[in-house]
C-alpha positions in Angstrom: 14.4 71.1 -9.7 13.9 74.5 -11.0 10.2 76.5 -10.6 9.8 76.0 -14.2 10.4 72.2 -14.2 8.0 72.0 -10.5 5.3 74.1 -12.5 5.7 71.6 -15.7 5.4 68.3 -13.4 2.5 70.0 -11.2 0.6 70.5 -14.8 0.8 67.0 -15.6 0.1 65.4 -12.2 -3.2 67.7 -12.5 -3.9 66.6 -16.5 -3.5 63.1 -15.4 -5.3 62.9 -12.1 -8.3 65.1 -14.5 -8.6 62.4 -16.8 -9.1 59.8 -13.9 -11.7 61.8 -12.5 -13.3 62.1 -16.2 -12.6 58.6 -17.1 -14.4 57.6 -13.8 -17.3 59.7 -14.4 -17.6 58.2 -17.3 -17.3 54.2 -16.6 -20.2 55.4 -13.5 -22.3 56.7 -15.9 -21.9 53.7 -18.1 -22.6 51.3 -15.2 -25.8 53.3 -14.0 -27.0 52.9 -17.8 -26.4 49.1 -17.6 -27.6 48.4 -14.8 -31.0 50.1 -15.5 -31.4 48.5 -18.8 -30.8 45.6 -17.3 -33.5 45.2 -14.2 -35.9 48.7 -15.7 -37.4 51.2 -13.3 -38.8 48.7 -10.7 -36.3 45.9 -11.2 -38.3 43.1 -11.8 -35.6 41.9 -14.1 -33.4 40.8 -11.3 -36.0 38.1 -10.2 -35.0 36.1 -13.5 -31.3 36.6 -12.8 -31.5 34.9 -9.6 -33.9 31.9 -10.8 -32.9 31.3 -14.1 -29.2 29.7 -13.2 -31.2 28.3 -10.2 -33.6 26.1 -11.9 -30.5 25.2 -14.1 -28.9 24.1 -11.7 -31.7 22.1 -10.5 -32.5 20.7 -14.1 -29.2 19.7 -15.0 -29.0 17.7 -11.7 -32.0 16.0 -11.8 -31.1 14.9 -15.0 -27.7 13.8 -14.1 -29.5 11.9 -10.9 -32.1 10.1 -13.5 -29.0 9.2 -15.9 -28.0 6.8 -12.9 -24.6 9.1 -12.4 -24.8 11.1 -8.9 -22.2 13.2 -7.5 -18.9 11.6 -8.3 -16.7 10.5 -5.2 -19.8 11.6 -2.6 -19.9 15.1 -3.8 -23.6 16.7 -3.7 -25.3 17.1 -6.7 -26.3 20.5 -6.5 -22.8 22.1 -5.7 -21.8 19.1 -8.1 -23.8 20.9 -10.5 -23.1 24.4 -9.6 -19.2 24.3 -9.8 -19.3 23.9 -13.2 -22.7 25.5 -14.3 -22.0 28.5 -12.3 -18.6 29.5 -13.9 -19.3 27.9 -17.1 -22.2 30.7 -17.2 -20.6 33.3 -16.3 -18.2 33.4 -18.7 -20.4 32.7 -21.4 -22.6 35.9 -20.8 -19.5 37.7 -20.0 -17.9 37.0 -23.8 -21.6 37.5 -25.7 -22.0 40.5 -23.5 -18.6 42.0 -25.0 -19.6 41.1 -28.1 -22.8 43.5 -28.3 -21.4 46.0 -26.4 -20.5 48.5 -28.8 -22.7 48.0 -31.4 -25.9 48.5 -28.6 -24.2 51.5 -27.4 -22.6 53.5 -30.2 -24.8 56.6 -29.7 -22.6 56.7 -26.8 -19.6 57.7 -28.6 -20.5 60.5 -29.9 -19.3 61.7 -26.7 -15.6 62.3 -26.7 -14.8 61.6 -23.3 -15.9 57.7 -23.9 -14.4 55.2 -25.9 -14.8 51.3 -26.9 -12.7 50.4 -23.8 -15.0 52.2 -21.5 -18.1 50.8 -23.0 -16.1 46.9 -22.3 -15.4 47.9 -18.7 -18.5 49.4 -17.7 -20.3 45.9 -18.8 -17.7 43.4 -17.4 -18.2 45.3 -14.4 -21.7 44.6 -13.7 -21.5 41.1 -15.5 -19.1 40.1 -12.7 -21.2 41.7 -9.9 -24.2 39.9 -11.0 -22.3 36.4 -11.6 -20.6 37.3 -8.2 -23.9 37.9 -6.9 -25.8 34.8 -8.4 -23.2 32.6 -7.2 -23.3 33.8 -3.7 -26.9 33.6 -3.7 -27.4 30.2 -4.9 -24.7 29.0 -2.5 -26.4 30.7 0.5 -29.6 28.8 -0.9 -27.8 25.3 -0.8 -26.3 25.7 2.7 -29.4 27.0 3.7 -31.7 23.7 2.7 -29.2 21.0 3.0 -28.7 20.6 -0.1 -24.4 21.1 0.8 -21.9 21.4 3.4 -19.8 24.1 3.5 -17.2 24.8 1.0 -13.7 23.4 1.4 -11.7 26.9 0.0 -14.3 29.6 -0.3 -12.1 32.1 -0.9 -10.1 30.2 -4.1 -13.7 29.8 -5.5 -14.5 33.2 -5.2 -10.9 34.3 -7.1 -11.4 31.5 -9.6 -14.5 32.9 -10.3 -13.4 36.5 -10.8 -10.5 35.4 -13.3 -13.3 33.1 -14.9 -15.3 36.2 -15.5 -11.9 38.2 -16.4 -10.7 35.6 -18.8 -14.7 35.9 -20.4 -14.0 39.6 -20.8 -10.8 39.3 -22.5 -11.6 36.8 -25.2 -15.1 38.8 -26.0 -13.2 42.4 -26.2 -11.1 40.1 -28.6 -14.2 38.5 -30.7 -16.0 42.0 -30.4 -13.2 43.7 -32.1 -13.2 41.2 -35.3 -17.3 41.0 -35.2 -17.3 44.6 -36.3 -16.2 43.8 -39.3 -16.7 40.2 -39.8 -20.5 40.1 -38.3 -20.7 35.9 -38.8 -18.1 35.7 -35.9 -21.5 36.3 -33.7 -23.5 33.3 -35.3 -19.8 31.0 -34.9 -19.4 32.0 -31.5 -23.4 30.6 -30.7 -22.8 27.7 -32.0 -19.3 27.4 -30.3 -21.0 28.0 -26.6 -23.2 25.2 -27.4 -20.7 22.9 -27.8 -18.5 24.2 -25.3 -21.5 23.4 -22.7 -21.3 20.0 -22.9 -17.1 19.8 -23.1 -16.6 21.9 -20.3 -17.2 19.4 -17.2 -20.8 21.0 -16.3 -22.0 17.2 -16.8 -19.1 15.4 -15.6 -15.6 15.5 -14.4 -12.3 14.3 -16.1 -11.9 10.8 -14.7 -15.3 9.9 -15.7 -13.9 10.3 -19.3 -11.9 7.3 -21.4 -8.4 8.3 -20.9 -8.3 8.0 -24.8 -10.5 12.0 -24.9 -8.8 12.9 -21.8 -6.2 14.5 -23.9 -8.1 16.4 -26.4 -10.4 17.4 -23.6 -8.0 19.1 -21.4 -7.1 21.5 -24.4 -10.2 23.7 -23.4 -9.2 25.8 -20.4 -12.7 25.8 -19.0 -12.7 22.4 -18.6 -9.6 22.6 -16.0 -11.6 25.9 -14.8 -14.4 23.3 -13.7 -12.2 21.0 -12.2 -10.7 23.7 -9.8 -13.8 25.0 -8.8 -14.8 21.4 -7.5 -11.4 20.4 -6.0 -11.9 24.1 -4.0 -15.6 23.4 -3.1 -15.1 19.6 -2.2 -13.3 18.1 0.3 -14.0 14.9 -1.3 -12.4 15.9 -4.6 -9.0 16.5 -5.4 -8.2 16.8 -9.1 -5.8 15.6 -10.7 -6.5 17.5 -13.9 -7.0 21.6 -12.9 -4.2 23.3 -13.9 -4.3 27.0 -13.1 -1.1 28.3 -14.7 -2.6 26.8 -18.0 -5.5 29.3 -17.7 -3.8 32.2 -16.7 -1.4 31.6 -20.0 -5.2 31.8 -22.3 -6.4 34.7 -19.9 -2.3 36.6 -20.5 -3.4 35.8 -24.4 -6.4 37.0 -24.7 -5.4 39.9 -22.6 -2.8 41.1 -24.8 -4.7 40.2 -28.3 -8.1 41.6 -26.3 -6.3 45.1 -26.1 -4.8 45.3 -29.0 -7.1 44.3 -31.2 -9.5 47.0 -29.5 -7.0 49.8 -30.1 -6.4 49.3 -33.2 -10.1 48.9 -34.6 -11.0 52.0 -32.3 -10.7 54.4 -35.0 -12.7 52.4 -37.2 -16.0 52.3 -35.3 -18.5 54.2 -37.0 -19.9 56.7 -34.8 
């Protein structure tokens, strides 16, 4: 290699490796932000992080318990309850999150060194370390009172619960990108979570359902999403029904359409 050719491939190793060091800066600074809007100066906002998926959790059981349906197969009703609440949750504030993330934070971009995609990263970021954090915490609490053993696979539950939150990032970088545009997307996608709590096996699992809806059922990835996190938490539990590479096939979607659609609207963002 010639000095001219060494001093070419020394100038982009250094352009590059300056844009990660910007491009970190950046996605830092966008946490900090977050993370202060989120809990204020004194963080009192955490406390209603931590109890509002905890009493829940404890709602929805109790309610399951009065319906005259406990834990299916011996499982305990709080875990019961957690498995699917938990990850159900998580992903649901992780894609509504997405959604307003730009349009809450376009003074932002009058800054060149931070785009749309930082803005999306920076959020999913502390999304997942507070979903992460929530989940470990109400776990802890569980063990802690009796209210569960320990879990069968901790750390496929923890994993699951990552791509959970991964797979909510990707399909609200997707919605986010059309709801600039098409602002009714936001008011669909309420009503869609709705609906989506009560098909996605918070309530119940698969073989309490007529084989007849099985089918239809099992089209909605969070559903099988629920059934892992139970047949990792639960001895007791094996499904039948959880099938992992069909999730990863809507999270590799989503992905894709998640990117692209947020490259090509980029330029169209009003800043």
């Amino acid at each position: 290699m010639s000095s001219t050719d060494l001093g070419r491939h020394r100038d982009r190793r250094s352009s590059f490796l300056g844009a990660v060091r910007v491009q970190g800066r950046v996605i830092n600074g966008l946490l900090t932000r977050e993370l202060a809007a989120r809990f204020g100066k004194r963080g009192s906002g955490m406390l209603f992080t931590f109890l509002v998926p905890g009493g829940q959790v404890i709602i929805i059981a109790m309610l399951r318990l009065l319906s005259g349906f406990p834990g299916y197969a011996g499982m305990a009703i709080f875990p019961f309850t957690a498995c699917g609440l938990l990850y159900f949750r998580g992903w649901r504030n992780m894609v509504n999150d997405q959604i307003d993330a730009v349009p809450s934070n376009l003074g932002l971009l009058y800054f060149r060194q931070v785009t749309e995609l930082d803005i999306y990263i920076g959020r999913f970021l502390v999304n997942l370390t507070i979903n992460m954090s929530v989940a470990v915490a109400i776990y802890m609490i569980m063990r802690i009172f009796g209210f569960s053993g320990p879990a069968e696979e901790p750390l496929y539950l923890l994993l699951l619960l990552i791509l959970t939150n991964f797979f909510g990032f990707v399909y609200g970088m997707t919605l986010a990108a059309f709801a600039i545009f098409v602002p009714v997307i936001k008011s669909i996608n309420t009503l869609t979570m709705r609906v989506l709590l009560f098909l996605s096996g918070v309530f119940f699992v698969v073989p309490e359902i007529p084989p007849g809806f099985r089918e239809y059922l099992l089209w909605n990835p969070l559903l099988h999403i629920t059934e892992l996190a139970r047949s990792y938490y639960f001895i007791e539990y094996q499904t039948a029904f959880g099938d992992l590479t069909y999730v990863l096939k809507w999270v590799g979607a989503f992905l894709v359409s998640g990117l692209l659609m947020e490259r090509l609207f980029r330029d169209r963002v009003v800043r």
